[in-house]
C-alpha positions in Angstrom: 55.9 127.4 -121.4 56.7 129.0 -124.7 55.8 127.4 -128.0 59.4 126.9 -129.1 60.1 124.5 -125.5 56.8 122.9 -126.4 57.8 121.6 -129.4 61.8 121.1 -128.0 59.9 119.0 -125.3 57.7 116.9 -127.4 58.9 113.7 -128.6 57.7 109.8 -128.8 56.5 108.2 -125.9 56.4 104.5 -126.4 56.3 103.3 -122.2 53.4 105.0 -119.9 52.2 105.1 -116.5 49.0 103.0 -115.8 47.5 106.2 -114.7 44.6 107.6 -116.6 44.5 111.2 -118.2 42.4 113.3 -116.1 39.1 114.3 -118.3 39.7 118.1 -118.5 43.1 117.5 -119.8 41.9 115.3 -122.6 39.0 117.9 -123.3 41.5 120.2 -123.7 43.6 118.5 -126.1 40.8 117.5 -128.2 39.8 121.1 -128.3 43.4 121.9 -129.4 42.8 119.4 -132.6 39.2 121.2 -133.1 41.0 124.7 -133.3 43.4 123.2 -136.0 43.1 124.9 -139.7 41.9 123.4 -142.6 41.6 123.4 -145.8 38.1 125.3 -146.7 37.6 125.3 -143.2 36.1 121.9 -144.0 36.9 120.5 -140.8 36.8 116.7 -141.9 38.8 115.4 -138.6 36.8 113.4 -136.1 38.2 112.0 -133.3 37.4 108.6 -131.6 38.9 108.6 -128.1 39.9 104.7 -126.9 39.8 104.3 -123.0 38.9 100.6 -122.8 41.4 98.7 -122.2 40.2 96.0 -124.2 39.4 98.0 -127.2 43.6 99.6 -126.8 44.6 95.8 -127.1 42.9 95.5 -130.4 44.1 98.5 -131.3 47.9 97.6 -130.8 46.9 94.3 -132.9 45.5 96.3 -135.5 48.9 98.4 -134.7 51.5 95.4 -135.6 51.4 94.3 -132.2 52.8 97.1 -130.8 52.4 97.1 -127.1 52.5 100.7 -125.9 49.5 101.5 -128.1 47.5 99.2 -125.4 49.4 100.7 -122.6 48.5 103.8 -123.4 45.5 104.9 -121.3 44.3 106.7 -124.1 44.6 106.4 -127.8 43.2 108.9 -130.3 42.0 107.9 -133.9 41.9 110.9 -136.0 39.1 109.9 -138.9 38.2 111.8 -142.0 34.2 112.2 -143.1 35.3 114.2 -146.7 37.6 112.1 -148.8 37.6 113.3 -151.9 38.7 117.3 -151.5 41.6 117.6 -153.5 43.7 121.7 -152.9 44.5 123.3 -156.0 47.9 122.2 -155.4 47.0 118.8 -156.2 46.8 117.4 -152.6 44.6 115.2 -150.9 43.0 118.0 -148.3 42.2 115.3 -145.3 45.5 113.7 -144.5 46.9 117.1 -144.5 44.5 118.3 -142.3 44.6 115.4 -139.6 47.8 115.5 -139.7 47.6 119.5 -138.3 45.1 118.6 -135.8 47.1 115.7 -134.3 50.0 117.9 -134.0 47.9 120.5 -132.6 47.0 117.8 -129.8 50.1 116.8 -129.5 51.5 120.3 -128.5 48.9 121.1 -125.9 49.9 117.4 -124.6 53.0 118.4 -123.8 51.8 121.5 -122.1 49.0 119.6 -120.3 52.2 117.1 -119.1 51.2 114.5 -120.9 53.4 112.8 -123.9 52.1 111.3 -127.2 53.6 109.3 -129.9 51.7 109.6 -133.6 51.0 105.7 -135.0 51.3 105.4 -138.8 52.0 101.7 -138.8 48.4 99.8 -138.5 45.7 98.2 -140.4 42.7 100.9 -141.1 41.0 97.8 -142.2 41.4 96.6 -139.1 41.1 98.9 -137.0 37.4 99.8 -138.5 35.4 97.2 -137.0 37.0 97.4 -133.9 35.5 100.9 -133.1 32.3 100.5 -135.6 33.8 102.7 -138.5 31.7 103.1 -141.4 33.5 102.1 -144.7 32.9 105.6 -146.3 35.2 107.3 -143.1 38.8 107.1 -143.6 41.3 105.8 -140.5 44.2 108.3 -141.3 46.1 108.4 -137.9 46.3 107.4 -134.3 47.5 108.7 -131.3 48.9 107.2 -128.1 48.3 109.4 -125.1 49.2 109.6 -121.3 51.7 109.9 -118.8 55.1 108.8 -119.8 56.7 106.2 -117.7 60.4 107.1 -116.9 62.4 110.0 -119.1 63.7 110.8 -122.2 66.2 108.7 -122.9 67.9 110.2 -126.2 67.1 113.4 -128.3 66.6 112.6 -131.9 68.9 114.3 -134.6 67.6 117.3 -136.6 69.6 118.4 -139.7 71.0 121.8 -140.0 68.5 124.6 -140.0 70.9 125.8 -143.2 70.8 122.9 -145.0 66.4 122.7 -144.9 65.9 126.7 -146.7 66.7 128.4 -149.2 65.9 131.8 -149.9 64.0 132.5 -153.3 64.9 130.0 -155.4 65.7 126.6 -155.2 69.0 125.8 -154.2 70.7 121.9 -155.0 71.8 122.0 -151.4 68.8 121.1 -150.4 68.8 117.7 -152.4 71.4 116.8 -149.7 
């Protein structure tokens, strides 16, 4: 499959099979997260992979109750050891970072046949004792993972390809 129908493919699976992601395929989604860049090649990401159903019920507590983060066979929290690296540009490096690996995991998802949906709404405070976090490690992300249950039901809008660019300058269109 091409990148381009990768990504056209990807979207946000909140329902899954209770079927449990096959160990190669995960290996090779983590490795897909190691491979991502980073800033100074610092590589901050680690990865704590949830099988345990118990522990993914927590984890959708810690999520605001959200149920498909326990239903998930697998959930993903993307962690950060370096904090404090700020880019010359004046961002944080880590979020950044994670943020690249997770997509990268959640493209070769997608080509493993798997679906993922990226969970910004939880509780790092409470997710950290749930999985033995050290308080110097940052929770950034998390990701559900596994076999969607049923199909896509609606494609998700995307404005203009015109209306995001503008060549060489900035242009006010883009405020729109």
């Amino acid at each position: 499959m091409s990148i381009v129908n990768v990504i056209l493919e990807r979207y946000s699976v909140r329902s899954y099979q209770d079927r449990p992601v096959e160990e190669e395929k995960l290996l090779r989604i983590l490795e897909a997260g190691r491979l991502a860049p980073s800033a100074r090649n610092i590589q901050e990401w680690r990865f704590v992979v949830v099988t345990n159903p118990g522990l993914r019920s927590r984890l959708s507590e810690a999520a605001n109750h959200q149920k498909f983060v326990a239903q998930a066979p697998v959930v993903i929290v993307c962690c950060s050891v370096v904090t404090d690296y700020t880019m010359r540009c004046g961002q944080l490096a880590y979020p950044i970072d994670c943020a690249i690996a997770i997509d990268h995991m959640t493209l070769q998802a997608v080509q493993e046949g798997l679906g993922t949906c990226w969970i910004g709404a939880f509780y790092p405070d409470q997710v950290r004792p749930v999985l033995n976090i050290p308080d110097h490690v940052s929770v950034v992300e998390m990701l559900a993972l596994g076999y969607a249950s049923g199909t896509r039901t609606a494609t998700v809008s995307r404005r203009p390809l015109e209306n995001l660019y503008s060549m060489n300058a900035w242009n006010a269109s883009l405020e729109a």
